[in-house]
BAKEZA-542673 format. One record per residue (C-alpha): residue number from 1; residue in one letter; x, y, z. Coordinates in nm, 2 decimals, always signed. Example, Ala and Ser with C-alpha at 12.3 -4.5 7.8 and 13.67 -1.06 7.14 Angstrom:
- rokol, vodren, east, north, up
- 1, A, +1.23, -0.45, +0.78
- 2, S, +1.37, -0.11, +0.71
***
This chain:
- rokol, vodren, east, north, up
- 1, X, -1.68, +1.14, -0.07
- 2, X, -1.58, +1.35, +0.20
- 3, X, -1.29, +1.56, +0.18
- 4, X, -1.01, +1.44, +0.35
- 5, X, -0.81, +1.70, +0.62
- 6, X, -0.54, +1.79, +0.39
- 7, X, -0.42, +2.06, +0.21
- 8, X, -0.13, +1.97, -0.07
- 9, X, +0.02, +2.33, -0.04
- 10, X, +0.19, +2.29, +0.29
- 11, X, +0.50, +2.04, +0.23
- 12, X, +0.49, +1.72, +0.40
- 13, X, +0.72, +1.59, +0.65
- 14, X, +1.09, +1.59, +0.53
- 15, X, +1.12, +1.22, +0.48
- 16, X, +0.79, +1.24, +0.32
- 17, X, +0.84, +1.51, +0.06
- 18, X, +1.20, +1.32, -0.01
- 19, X, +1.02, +0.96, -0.11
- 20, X, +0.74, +1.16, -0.27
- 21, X, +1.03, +1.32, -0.45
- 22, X, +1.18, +1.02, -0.57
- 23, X, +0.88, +0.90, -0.75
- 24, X, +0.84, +1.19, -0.98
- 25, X, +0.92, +1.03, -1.27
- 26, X, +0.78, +0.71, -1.27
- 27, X, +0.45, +0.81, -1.50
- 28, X, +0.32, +1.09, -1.70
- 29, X, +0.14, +1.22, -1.38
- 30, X, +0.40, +1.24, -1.19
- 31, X, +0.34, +1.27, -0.82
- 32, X, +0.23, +1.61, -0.70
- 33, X, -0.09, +1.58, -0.82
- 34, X, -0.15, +1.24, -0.74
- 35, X, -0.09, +1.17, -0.37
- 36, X, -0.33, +1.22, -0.08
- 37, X, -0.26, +1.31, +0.29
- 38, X, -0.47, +1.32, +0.63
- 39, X, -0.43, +1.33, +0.94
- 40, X, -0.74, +1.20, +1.07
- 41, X, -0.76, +0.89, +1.28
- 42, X, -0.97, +0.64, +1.13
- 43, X, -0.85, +0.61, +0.74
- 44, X, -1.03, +0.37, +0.52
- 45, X, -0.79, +0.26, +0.20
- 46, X, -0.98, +0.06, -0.10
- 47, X, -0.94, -0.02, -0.51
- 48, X, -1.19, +0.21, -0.68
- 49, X, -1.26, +0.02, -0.96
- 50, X, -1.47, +0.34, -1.12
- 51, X, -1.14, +0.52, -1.09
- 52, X, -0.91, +0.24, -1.13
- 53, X, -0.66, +0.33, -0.83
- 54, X, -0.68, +0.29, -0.48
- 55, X, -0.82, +0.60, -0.26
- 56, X, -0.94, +0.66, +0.06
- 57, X, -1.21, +0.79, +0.30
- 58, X, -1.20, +0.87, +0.65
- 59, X, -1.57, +0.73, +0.68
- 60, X, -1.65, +0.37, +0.76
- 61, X, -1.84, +0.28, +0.41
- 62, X, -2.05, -0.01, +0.59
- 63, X, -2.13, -0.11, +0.25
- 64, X, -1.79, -0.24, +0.18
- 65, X, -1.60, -0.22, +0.50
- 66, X, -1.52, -0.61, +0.41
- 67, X, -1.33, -0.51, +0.12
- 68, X, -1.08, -0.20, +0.29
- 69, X, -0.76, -0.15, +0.42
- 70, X, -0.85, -0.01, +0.81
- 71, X, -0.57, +0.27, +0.84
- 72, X, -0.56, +0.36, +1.23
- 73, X, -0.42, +0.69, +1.33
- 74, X, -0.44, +0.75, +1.65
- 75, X, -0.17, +1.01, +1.69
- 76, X, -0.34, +1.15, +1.44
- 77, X, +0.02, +1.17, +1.23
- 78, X, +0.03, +1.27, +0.85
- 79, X, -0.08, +1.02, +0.63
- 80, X, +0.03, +0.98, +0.29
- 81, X, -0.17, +0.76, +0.02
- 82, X, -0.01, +0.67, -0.27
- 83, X, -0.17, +0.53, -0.55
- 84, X, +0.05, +0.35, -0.71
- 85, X, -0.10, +0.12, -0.92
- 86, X, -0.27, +0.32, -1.22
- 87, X, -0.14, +0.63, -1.15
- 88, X, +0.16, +0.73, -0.98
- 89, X, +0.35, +0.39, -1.14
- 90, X, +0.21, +0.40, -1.49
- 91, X, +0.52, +0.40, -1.73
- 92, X, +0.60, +0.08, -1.95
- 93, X, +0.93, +0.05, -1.82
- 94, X, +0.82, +0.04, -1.46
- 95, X, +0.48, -0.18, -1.46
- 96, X, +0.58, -0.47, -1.64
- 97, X, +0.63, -0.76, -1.33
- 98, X, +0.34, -0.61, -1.14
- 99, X, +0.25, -0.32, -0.91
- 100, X, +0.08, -0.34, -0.60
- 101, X, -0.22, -0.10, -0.56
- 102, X, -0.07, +0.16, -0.29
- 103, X, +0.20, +0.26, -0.04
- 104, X, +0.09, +0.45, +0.27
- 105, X, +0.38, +0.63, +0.43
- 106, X, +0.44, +0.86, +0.74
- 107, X, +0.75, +0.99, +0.92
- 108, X, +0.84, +0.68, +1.01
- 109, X, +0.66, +0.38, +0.86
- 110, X, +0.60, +0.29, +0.51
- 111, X, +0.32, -0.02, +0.41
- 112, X, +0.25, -0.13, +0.10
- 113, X, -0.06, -0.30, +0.02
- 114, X, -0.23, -0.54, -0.27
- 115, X, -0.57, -0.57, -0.25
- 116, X, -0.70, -0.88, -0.40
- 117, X, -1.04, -0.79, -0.30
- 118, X, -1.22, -0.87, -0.58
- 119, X, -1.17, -1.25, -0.55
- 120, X, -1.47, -1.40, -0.44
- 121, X, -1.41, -1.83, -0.40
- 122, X, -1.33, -1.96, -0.11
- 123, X, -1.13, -2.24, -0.27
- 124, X, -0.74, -2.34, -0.12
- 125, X, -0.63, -2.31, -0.44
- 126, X, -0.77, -1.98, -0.58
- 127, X, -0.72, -1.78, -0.25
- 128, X, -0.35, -1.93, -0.22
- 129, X, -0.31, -1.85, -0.58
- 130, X, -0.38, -1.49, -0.55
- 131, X, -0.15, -1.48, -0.23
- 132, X, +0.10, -1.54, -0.41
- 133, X, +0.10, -1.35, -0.66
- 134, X, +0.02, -1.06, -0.46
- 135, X, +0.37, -1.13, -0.29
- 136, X, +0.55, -1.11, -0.67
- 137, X, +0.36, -0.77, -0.73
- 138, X, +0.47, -0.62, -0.38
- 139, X, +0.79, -0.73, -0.37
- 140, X, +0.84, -0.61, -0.75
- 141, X, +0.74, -0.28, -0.66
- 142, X, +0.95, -0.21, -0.36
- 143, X, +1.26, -0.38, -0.47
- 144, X, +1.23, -0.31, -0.86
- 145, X, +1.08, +0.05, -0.84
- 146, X, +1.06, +0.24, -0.45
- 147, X, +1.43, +0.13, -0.37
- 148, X, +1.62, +0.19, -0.71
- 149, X, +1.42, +0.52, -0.74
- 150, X, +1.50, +0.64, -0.42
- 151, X, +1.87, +0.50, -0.42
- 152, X, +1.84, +0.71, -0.81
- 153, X, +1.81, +1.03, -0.58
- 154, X, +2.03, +0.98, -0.29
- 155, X, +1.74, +0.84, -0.02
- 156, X, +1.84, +0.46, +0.12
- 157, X, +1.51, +0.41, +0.19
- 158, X, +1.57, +0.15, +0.42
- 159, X, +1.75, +0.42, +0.69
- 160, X, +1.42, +0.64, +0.69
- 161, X, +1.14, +0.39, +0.72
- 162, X, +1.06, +0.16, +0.88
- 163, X, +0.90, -0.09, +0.59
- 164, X, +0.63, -0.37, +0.62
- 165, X, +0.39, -0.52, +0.33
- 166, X, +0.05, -0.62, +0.33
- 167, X, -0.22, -0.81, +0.11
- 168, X, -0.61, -0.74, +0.16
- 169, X, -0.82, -0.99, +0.07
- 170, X, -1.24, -0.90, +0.13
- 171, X, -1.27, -0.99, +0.49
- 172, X, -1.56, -1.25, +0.48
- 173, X, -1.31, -1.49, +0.36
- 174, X, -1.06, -1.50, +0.62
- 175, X, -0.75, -1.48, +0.49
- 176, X, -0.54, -1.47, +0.78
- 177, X, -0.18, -1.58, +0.90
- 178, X, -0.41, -1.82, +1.10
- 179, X, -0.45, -2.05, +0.83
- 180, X, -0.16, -2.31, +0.77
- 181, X, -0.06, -2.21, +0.40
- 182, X, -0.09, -1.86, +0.44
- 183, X, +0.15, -1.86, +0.79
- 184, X, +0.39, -2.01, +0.53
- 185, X, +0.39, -1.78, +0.28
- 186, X, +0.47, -1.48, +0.56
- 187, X, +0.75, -1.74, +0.72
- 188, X, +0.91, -1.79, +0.40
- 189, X, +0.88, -1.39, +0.27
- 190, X, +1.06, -1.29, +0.64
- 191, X, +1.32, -1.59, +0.60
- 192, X, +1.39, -1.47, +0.22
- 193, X, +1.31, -1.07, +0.22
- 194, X, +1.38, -1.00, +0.57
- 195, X, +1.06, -0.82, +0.60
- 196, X, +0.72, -0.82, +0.75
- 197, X, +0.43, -0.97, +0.57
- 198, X, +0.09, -0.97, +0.68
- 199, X, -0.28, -1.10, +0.54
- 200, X, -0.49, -0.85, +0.71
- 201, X, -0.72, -0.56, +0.69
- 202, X, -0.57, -0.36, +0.91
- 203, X, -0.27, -0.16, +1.09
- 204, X, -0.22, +0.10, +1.41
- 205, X, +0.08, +0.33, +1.29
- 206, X, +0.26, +0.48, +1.53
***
């Protein structure tokens, strides 16, 4: 793995270091020591099953390239990763109703992603299946955990970032907001949430 431009003892962005903040307690870990941050332009996000969180690389791994989250940087702003999933959000209080996998966060724009990359049939049901229940875990985390935490420490949330959500299934099957049921789901998540959601591999941030 290569190691990432980044350097944990200069203090992120204000709006950064105040969400990063308001995490602190939601596992043994903590935060500090848990969250990664680049600024390089091509960022590569994907569940490490050997560690058993998401992480990152800012080469294109061509031997699963199918199965990451394409983070594209162009103005080469600081990234945050968070691993949620495993171990930033690890207390018993916190995980039960699901967690999605990770949040990535910059000055202005904060995605969080599920990757449901490890499902491999190409049947309706099982893919649609999976869609949704990446949809309870993403939503849990945000409106269960991210928001009450922050609103715990004074941060609305919703007044710093702009906020958008994401599932990743492994490319080769083409889960996309082109298929019928899928464009559904996102229609019926904006309608209900008021948010963005989007079945894809990728995003520009600003």
């Amino acid at each position: 793995m290569p190691t990432l431009s980044q350097n944990r003892d200069l203090p992120v962005a204000i709006t950064q270091l105040k969400l990063c903040y308001a995490l602190r307690c939601c596992g043994p870990l903590g935060v500090e020591g848990a969250f990664d941050k680049s600024d390089d332009e091509n960022l590569y996000v994907y569940d490490d099953d050997t560690l058993g969180y998401s992480d990152w690389t800012n080469v294109e791994p061509t031997a699963f390239l199918s199965k990451t989250f394409h983070a594209q940087n162009p103005n080469r702003n600081t990234l945050v990763l968070l691993p949620l999933d495993g171990r930033i959000i690890t207390g018993d209080h916190f995980i039960r109703g699901g967690i999605c996998d990770c949040a990535l966060l910059t000055d202005k724009e904060l995605s969080f992603v599920e990757f449901k990359t490890n499902v491999s049939s190409d049947i309706d049901e099982t893919i649609f299946g999976h869609a949704e229940k990446a949809i309870d875990q993403l939503w849990h985390t945000y409106d269960s955990i991210i928001n009450p935490e922050c609103r715990r420490v004074g941060i609305d949330i919703t007044l710093k970032v702009s906020i958008d959500f994401y599932v990743v299934f492994d490319s080769v099957l083409g889960v996309t907001g082109a298929r019928a049921d899928i464009q559904n789901l996102q229609n019926e998540f904006l309608q209900e949430k008021h948010y963005e959601l989007y079945y894809q591999n990728n995003k520009q941030f600003a």
